[in-house]
C-alpha positions in Angstrom: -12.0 -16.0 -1.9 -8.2 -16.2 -2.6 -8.9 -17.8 -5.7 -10.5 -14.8 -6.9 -8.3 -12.0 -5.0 -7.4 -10.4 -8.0 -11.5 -9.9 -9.0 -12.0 -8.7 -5.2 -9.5 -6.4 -5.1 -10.4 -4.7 -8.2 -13.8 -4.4 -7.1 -12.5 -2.8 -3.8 -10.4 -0.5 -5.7 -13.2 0.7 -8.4 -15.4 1.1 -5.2 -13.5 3.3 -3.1 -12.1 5.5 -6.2 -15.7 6.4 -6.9 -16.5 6.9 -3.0 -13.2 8.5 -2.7 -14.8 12.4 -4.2 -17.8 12.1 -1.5 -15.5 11.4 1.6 -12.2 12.8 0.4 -11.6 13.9 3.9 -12.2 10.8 6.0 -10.3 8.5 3.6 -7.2 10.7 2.6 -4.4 9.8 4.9 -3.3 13.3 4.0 -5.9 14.2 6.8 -4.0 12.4 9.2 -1.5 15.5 9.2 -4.6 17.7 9.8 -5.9 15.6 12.6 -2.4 15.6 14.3 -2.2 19.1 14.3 -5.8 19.7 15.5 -5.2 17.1 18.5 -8.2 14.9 16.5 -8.3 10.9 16.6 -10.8 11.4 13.3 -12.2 8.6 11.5 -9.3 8.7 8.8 -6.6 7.9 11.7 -8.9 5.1 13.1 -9.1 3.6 9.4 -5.3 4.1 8.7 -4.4 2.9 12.2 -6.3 -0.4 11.6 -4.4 -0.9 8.3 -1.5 -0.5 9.6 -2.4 -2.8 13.0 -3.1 -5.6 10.7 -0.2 -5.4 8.0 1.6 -8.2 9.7 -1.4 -10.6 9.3 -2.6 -9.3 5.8 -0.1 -7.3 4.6 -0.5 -3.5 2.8 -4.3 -3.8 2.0 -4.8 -0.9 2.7 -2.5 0.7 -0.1 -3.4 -2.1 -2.5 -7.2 -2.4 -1.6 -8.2 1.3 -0.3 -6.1 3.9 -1.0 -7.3 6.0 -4.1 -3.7 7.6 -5.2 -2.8 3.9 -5.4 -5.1 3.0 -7.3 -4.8 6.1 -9.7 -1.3 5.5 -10.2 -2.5 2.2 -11.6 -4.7 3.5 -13.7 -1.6 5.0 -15.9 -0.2 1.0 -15.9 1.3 0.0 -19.4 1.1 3.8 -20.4 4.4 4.6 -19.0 6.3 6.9 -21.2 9.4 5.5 -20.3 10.8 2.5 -19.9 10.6 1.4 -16.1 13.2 -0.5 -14.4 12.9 -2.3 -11.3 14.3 -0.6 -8.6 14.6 -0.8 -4.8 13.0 1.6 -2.4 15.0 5.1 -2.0 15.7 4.1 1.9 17.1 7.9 3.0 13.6 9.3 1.3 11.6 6.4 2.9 12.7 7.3 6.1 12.5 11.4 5.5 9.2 11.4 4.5 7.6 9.9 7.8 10.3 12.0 9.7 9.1 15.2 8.3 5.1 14.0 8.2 5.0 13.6 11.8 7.5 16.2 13.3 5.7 19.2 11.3 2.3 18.5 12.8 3.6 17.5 15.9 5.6 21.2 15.9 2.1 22.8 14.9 0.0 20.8 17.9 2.5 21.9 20.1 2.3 25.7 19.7 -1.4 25.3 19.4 -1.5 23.5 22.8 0.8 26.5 24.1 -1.7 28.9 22.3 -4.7 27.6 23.9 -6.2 27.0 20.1 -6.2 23.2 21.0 -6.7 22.4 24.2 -5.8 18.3 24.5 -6.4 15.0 22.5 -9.7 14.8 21.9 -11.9 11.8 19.9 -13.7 12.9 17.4 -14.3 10.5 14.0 -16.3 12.7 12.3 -14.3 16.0 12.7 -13.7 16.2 9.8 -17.8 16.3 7.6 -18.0 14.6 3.9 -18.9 18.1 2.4 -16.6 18.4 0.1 -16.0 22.2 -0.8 -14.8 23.9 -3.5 -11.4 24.1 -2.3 -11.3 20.6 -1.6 -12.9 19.5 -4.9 -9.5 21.4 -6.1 -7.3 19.2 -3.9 -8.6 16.3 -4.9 -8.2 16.7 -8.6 -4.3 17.9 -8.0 -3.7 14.7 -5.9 -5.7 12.9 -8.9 -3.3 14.2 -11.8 -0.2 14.2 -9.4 -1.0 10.4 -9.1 -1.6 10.0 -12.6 1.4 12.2 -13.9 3.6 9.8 -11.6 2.6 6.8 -12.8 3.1 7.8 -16.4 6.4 9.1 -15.7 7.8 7.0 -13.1 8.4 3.6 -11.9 5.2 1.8 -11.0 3.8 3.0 -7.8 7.5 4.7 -6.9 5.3 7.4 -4.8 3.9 4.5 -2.4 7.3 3.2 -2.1 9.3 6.7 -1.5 7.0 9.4 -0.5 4.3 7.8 1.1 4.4 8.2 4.8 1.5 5.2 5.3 3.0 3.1 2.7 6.6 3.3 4.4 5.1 2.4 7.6 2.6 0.0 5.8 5.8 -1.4 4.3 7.4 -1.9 8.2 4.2 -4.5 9.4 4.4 -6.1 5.9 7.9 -7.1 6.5 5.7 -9.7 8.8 2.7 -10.5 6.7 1.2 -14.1 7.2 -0.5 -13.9 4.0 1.8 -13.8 1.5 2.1 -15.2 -2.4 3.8 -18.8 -2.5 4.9 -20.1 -5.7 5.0 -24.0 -6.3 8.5 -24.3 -6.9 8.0 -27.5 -8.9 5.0 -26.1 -11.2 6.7 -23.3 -11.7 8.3 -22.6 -15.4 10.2 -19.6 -14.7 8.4 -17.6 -17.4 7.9 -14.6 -15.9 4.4 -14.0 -17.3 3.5 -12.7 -13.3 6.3 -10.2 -13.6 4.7 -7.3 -15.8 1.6 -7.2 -14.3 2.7 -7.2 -10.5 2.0 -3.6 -9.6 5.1 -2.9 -8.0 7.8 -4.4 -9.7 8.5 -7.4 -7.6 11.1 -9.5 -9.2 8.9 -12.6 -8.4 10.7 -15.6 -10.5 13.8 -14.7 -8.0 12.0 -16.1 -5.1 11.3 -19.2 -6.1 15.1 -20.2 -5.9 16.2 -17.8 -3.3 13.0 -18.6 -0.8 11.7 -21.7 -2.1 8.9 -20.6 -3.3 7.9 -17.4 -1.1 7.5 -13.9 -1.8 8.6 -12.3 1.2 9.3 -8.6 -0.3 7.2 -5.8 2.2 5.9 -3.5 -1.3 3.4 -6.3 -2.2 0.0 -4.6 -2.0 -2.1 -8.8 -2.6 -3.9 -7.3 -5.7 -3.2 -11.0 -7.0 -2.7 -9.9 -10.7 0.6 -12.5 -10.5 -1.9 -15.6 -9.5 -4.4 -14.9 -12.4 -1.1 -13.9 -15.2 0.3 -17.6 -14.0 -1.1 -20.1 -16.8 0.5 -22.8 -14.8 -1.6 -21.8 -11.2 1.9 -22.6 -9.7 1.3 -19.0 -7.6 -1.2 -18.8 -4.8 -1.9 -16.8 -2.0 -1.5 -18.4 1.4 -1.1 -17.7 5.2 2.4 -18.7 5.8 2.3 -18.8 9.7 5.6 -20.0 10.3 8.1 -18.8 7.5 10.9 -21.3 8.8 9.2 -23.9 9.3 7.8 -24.1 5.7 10.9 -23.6 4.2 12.6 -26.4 6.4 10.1 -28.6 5.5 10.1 -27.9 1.4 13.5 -27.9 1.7 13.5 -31.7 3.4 10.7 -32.9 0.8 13.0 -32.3 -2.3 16.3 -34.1 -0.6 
């Protein structure tokens, strides 16, 4: 299946872009914020949870497999209207975002709690239904165009990397991921062919010097667009369970 991760997660996108309109409020992690407020654990904070749970093993599938404003912010890829730079995460705005996500609905459960409105944590998954409303159907399409209005006009996927409250946290577990791409230092022509089409602008070719060969950057979403753009298959994905260890040992093998 790795060989083929870039077919899979294309598929996976596609899929839950067109399911995305008929459970807009189960998968939006923009519902998480609801649910906090309403003292909910809904089904969109089980599903977000989980991602983030397993982001040290797998890494930010959920952003790069799942999440629809991801995926609509690549839908504007190579249609920029400027030229994009590659450029590091905006750290003071990374941090904000979660900062202000979490503290406003906290602020609001509490005076709820205090209100008697809510009345305690309560587990609910399907708190919030499927129907999706007229004033929801509205939401929806702003998110869409926001999405696709960023991605024309901004860096590729610069909202995941800055705003995103999941996709800064995301971004925390991936620090960790096992899986993770590794380049065959030896194969490897230092073309740059994988550069353009990586999603998020990872400077890939500067890993294969400064880590032997492993692309340990937290924004990489596996969408596996760099192993398919590679015409020498020098990049793969692999679970890297030991990070020193490998590095130790390729490091040995070419003395």
């Amino acid at each position: 299946m790795l060989k083929r991760l870039s077919f899979w997660n294309t598929l996976s996108r596609i899929l839950f872009l067109l399911l995305t309109p008929a459970f807009f409020r189960l998968f939006n992690f923009g519902f998480i914020w609801h649910s906090i407020y309403w003292g909910v654990i809904s089904f969109v904070v089980m599903i977000w949870f989980v991602f983030l749970l397993i982001s040290p093993l797998f890494g930010r599938i959920g952003c790069g497999w799942f999440c629809f404003v991801g995926t609509t912010q690549d839908l504007a890829f190579g249609y920029g209207l400027f030229k994009q730079k590659k450029r590091k995460p905006i750290l003071w705005l990374r941090f904000l975002m979660p900062v202000g996500f979490f503290a406003s609905s906290i602020t609001i459960l509490i005076f709820r709690l205090r209100s008697g409105e809510v009345e305690g944590l309560t587990f609910n998954p399907w708190f919030f239904s499927s129907e999706l409303n007229t004033h929801y159907q509205h939401i929806w399409m702003y998110d869409t165009i926001g999405a696709l209005l960023l991605g024309l006009l901004l860096e590729k996927r610069w909202a995941c990397k800055n705003l995103c409250t999941m996709g800064s946290l995301s971004a925390i577990g991936s620090t960790w991921s096992r899986l993770i791409p590794v380049i065959d230092t030896e194969s490897c022509t230092l073309c740059k062919r994988c550069e353009p089409v990586c999603l998020v602008n990872i400077p890939i070719s500067e890993y294969v010097e400064r880590e032997n060969g492993l692309v340990i950057n937290s924004e990489c979403i596996q969408c596996g667009r760099c192993v398919d753009a590679c015409k020498q298959e020098a990049i793969k994905f692999r679970f890297i369970w030991n990070r020193k260890q490998y590095l130790s040992r390729n490091v040995k093998s070419k003395i």
